[in-house]
N, CA, C and O atoms as a GROMACS GRO file, in nm:
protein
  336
    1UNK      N    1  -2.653   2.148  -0.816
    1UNK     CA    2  -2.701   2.013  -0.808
    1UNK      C    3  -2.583   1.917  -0.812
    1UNK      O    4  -2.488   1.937  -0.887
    2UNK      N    5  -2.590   1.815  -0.732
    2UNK     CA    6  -2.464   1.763  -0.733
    2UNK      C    7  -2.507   1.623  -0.849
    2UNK      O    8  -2.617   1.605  -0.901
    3UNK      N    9  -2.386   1.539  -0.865
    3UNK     CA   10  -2.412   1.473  -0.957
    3UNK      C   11  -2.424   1.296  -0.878
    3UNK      O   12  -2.373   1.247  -0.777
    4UNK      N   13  -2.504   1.253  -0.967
    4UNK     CA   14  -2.616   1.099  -0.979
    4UNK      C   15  -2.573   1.032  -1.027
    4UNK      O   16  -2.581   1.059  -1.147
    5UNK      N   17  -2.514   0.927  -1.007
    5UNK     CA   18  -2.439   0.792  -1.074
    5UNK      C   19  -2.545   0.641  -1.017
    5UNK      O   20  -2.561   0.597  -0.903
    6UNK      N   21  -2.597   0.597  -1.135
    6UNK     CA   22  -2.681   0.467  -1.089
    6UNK      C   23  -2.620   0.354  -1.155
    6UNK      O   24  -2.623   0.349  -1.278
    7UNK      N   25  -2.572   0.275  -1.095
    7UNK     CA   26  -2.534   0.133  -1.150
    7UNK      C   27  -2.635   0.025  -1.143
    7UNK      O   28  -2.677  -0.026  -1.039
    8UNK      N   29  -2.679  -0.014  -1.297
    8UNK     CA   30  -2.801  -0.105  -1.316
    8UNK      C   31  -2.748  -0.219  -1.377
    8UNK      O   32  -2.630  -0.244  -1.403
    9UNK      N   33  -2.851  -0.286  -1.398
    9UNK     CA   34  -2.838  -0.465  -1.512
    9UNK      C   35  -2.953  -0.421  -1.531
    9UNK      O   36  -3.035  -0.381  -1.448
   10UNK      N   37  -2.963  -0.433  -1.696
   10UNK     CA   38  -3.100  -0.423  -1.795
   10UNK      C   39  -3.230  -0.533  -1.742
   10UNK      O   40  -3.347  -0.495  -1.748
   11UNK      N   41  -3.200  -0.654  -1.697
   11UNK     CA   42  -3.280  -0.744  -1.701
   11UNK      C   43  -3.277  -0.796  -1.502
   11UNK      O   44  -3.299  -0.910  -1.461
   12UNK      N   45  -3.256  -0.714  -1.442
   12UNK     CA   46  -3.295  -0.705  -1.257
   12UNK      C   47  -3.399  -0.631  -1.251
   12UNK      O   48  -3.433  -0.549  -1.336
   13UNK      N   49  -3.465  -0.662  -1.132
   13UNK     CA   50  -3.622  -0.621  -1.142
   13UNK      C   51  -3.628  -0.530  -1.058
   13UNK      O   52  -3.710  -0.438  -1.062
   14UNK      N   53  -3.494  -0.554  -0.927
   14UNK     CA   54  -3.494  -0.482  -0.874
   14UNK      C   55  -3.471  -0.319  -0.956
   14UNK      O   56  -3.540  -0.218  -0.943
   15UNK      N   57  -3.353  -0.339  -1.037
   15UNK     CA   58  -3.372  -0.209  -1.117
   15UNK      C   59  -3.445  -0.164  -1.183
   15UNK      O   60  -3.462  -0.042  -1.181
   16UNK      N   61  -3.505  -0.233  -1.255
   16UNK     CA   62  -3.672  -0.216  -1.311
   16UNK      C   63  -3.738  -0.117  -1.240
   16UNK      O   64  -3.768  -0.002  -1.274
   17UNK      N   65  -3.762  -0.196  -1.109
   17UNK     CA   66  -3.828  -0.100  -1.044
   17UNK      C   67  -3.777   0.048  -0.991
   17UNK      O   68  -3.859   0.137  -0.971
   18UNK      N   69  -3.634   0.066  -0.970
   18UNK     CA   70  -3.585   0.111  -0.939
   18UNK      C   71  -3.602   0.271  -1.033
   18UNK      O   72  -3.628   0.372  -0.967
   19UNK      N   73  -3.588   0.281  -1.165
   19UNK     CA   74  -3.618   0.294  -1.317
   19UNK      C   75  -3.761   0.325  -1.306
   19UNK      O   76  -3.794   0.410  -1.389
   20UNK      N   77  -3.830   0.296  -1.252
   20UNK     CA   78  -3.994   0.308  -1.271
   20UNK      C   79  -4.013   0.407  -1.195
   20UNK      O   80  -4.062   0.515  -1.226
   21UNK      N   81  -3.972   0.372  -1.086
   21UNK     CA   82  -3.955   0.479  -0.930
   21UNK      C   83  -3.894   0.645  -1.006
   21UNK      O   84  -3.940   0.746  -0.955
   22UNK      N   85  -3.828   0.655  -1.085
   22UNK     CA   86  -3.723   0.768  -1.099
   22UNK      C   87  -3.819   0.814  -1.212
   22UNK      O   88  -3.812   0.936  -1.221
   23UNK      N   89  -3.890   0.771  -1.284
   23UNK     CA   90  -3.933   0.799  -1.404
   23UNK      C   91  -4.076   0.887  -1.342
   23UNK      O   92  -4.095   1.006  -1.368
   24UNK      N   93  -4.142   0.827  -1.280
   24UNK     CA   94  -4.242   0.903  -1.185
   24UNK      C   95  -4.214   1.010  -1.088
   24UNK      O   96  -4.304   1.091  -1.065
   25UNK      N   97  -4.076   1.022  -1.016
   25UNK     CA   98  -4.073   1.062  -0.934
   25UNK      C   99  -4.009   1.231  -1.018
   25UNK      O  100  -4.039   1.344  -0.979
   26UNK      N  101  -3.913   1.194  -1.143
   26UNK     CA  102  -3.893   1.297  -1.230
   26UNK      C  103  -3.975   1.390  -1.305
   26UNK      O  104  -3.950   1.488  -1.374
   27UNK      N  105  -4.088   1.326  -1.269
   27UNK     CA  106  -4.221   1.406  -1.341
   27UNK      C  107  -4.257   1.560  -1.289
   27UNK      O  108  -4.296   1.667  -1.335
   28UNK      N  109  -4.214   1.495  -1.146
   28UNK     CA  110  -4.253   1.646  -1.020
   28UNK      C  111  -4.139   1.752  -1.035
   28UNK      O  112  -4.020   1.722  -1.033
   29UNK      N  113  -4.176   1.847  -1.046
   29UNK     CA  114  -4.124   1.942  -1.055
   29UNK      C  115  -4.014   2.023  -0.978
   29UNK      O  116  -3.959   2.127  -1.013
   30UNK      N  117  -3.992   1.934  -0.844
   30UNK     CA  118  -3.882   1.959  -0.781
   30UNK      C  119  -3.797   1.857  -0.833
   30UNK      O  120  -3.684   1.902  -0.816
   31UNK      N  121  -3.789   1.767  -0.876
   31UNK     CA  122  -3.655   1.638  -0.952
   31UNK      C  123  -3.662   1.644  -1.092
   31UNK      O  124  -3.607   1.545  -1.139
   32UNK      N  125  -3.697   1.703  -1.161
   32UNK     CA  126  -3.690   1.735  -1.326
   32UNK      C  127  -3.595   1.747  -1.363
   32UNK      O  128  -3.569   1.688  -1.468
   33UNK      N  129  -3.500   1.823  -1.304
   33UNK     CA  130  -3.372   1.888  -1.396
   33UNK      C  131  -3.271   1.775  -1.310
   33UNK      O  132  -3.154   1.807  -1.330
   34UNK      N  133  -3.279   1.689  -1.248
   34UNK     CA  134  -3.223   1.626  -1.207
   34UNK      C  135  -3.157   1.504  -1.297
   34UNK      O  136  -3.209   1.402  -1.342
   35UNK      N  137  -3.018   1.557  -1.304
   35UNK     CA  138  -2.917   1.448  -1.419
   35UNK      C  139  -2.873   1.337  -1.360
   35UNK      O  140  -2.782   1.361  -1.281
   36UNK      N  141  -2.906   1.206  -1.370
   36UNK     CA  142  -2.862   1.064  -1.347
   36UNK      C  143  -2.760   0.997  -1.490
   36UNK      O  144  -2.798   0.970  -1.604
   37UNK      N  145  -2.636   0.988  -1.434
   37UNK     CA  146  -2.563   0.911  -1.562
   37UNK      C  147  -2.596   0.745  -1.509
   37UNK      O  148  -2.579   0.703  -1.395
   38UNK      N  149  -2.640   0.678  -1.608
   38UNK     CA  150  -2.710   0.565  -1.613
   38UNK      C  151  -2.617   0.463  -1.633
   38UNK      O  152  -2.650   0.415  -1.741
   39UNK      N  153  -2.522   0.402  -1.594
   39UNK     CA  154  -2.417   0.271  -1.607
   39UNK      C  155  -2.448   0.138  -1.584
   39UNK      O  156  -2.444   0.083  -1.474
   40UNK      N  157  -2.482   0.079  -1.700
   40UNK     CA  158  -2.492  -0.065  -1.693
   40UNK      C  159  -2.390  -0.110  -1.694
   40UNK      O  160  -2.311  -0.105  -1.788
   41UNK      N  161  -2.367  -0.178  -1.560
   41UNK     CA  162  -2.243  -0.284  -1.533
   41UNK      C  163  -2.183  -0.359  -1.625
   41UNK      O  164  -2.074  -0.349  -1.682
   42UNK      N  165  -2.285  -0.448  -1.633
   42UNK     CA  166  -2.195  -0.542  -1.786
   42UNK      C  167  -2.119  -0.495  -1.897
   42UNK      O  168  -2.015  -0.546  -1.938
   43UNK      N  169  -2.195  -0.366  -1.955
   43UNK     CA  170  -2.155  -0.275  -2.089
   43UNK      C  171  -2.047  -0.213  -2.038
   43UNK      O  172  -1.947  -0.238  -2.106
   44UNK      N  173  -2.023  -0.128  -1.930
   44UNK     CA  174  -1.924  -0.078  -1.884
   44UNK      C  175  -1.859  -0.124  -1.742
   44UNK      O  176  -1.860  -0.058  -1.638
   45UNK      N  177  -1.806  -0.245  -1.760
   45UNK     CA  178  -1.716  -0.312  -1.605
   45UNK      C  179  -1.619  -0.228  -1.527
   45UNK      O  180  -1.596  -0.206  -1.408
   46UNK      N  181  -1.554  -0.175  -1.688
   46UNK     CA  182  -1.417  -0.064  -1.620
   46UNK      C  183  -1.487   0.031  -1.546
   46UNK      O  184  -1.406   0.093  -1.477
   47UNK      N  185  -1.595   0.068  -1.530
   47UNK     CA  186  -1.638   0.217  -1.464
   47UNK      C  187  -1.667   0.132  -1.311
   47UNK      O  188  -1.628   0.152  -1.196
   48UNK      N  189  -1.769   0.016  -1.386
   48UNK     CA  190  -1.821  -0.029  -1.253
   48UNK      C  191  -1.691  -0.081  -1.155
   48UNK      O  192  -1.706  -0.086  -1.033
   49UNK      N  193  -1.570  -0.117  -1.217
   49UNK     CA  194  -1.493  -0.222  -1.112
   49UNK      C  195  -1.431  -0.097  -1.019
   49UNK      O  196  -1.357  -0.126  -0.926
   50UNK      N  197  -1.465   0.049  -1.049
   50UNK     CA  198  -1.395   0.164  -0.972
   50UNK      C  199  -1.465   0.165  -0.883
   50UNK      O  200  -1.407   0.230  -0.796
   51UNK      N  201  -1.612   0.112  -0.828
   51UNK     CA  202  -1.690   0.175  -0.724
   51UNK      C  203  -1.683   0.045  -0.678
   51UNK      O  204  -1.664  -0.058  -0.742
   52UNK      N  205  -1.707   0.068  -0.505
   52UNK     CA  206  -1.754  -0.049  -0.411
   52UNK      C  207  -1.900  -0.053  -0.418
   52UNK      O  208  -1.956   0.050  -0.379
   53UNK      N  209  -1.974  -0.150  -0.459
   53UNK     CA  210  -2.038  -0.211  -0.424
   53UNK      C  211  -2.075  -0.340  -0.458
   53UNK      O  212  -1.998  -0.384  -0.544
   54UNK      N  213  -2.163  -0.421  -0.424
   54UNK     CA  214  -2.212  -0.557  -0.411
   54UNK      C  215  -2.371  -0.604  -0.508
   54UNK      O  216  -2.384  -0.708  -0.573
   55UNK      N  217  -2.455  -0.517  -0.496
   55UNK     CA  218  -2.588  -0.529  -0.511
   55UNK      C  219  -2.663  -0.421  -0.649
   55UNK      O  220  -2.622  -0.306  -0.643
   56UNK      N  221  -2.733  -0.440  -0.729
   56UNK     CA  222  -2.752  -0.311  -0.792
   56UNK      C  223  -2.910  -0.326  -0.770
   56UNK      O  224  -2.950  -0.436  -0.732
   57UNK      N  225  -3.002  -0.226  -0.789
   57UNK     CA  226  -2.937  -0.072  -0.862
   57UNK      C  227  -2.853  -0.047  -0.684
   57UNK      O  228  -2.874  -0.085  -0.569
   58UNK      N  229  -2.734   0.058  -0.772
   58UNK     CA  230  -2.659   0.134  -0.629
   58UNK      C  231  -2.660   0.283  -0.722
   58UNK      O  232  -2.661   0.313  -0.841
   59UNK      N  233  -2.660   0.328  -0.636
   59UNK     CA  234  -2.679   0.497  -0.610
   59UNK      C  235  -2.579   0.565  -0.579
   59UNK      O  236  -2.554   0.524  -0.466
   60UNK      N  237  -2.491   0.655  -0.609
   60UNK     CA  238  -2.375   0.726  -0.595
   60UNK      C  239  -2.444   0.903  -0.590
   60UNK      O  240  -2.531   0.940  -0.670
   61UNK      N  241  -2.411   0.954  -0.529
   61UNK     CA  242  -2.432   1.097  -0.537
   61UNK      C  243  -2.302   1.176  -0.490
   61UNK      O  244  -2.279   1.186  -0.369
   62UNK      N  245  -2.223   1.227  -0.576
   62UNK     CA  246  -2.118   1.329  -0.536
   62UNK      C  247  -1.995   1.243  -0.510
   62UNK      O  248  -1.904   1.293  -0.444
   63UNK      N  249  -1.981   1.088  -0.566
   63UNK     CA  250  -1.895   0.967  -0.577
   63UNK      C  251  -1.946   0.886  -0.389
   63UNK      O  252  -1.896   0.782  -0.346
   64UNK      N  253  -2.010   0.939  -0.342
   64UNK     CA  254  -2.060   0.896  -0.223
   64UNK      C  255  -2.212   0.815  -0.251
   64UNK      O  256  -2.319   0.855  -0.297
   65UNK      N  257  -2.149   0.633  -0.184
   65UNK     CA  258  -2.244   0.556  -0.195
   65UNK      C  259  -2.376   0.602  -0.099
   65UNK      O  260  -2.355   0.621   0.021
   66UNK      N  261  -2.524   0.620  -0.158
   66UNK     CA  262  -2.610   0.649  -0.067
   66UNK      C  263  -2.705   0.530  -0.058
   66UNK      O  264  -2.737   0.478   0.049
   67UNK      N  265  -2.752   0.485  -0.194
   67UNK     CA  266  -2.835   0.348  -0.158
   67UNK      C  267  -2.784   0.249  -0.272
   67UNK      O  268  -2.734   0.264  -0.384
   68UNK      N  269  -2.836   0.096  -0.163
   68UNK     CA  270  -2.795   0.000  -0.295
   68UNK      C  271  -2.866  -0.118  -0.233
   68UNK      O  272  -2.854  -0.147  -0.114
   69UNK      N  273  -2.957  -0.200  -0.342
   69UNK     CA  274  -3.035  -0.311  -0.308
   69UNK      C  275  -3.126  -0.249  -0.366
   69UNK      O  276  -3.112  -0.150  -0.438
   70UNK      N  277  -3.267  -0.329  -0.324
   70UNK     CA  278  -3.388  -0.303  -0.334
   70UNK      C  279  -3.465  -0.163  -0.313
   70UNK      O  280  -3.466  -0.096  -0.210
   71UNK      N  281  -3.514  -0.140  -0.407
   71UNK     CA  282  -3.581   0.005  -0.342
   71UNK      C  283  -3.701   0.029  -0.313
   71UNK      O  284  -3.782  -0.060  -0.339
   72UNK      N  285  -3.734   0.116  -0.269
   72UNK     CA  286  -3.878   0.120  -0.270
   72UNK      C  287  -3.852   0.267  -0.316
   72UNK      O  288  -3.740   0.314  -0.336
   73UNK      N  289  -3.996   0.347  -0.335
   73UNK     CA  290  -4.030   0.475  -0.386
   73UNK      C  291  -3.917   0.568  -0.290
   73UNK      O  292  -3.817   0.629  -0.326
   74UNK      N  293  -3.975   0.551  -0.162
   74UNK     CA  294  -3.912   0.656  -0.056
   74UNK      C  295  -3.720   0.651  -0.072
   74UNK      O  296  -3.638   0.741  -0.052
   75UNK      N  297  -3.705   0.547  -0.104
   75UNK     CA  298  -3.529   0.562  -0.113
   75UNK      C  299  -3.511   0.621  -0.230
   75UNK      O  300  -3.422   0.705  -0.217
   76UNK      N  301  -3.565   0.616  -0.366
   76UNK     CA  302  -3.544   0.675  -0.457
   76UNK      C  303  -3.542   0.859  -0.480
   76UNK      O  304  -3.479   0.940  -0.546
   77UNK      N  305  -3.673   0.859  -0.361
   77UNK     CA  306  -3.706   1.032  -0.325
   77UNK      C  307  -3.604   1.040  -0.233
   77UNK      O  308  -3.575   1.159  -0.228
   78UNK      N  309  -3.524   0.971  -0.149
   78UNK     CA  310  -3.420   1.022  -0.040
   78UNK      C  311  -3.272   1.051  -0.186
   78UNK      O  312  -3.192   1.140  -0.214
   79UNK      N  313  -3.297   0.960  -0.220
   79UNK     CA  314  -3.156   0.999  -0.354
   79UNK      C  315  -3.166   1.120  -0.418
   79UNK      O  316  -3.079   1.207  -0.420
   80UNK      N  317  -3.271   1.124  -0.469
   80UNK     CA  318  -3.301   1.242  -0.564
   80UNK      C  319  -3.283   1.348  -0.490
   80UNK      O  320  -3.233   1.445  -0.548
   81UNK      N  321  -3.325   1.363  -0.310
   81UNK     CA  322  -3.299   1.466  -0.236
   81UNK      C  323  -3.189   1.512  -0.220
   81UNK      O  324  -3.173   1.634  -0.216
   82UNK      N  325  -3.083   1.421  -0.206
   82UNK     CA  326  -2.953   1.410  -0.174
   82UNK      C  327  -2.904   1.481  -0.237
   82UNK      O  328  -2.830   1.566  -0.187
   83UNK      N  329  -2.927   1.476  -0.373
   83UNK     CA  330  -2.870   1.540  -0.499
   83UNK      C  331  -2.907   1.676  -0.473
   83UNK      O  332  -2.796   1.729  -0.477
   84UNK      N  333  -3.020   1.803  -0.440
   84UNK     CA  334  -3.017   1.905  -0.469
   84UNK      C  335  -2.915   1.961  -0.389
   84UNK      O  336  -2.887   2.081  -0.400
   0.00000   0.00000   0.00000
């Protein structure tokens, strides 16, 4: 399984949702064992100022940006795919 890096802000809705999406989608039994290290920007800048991006939540799989902005369900299941 390769590894899941999500860059969030506690109080974006977009990540909210983003977070809601993963929490449901981890339930199923093909994304369970699936490890996301969880980085809030603000708390940790030094990690975040290493990656390019612009927008959160952003999605890293294997240090390769896959999504970032708004999500819907289906981008969250394309991430999680990415990863096996």
């Amino acid at each position: 399984m390769k590894q899941v890096k999500l860059f969030y802000l506690r109080m974006c809705p977009y990540c909210l949702k983003a977070l809601k999406y993963l929490e449901e989608l981890k339930k199923e039994e093909r994304y369970k064992d699936i490890e996301i290290e969880m980085i809030e920007e603000n708390k940790h800048p030094e990690i975040a100022d290493q990656y390019d991006y612009f927008y959160v939540p952003t999605f890293y799989v294997d240090e390769v940006k896959v999504f970032e902005g708004k999500p819907t369900l289906e981008d969250i299941k394309r991430v999680l795919e990415q990863s096996l």
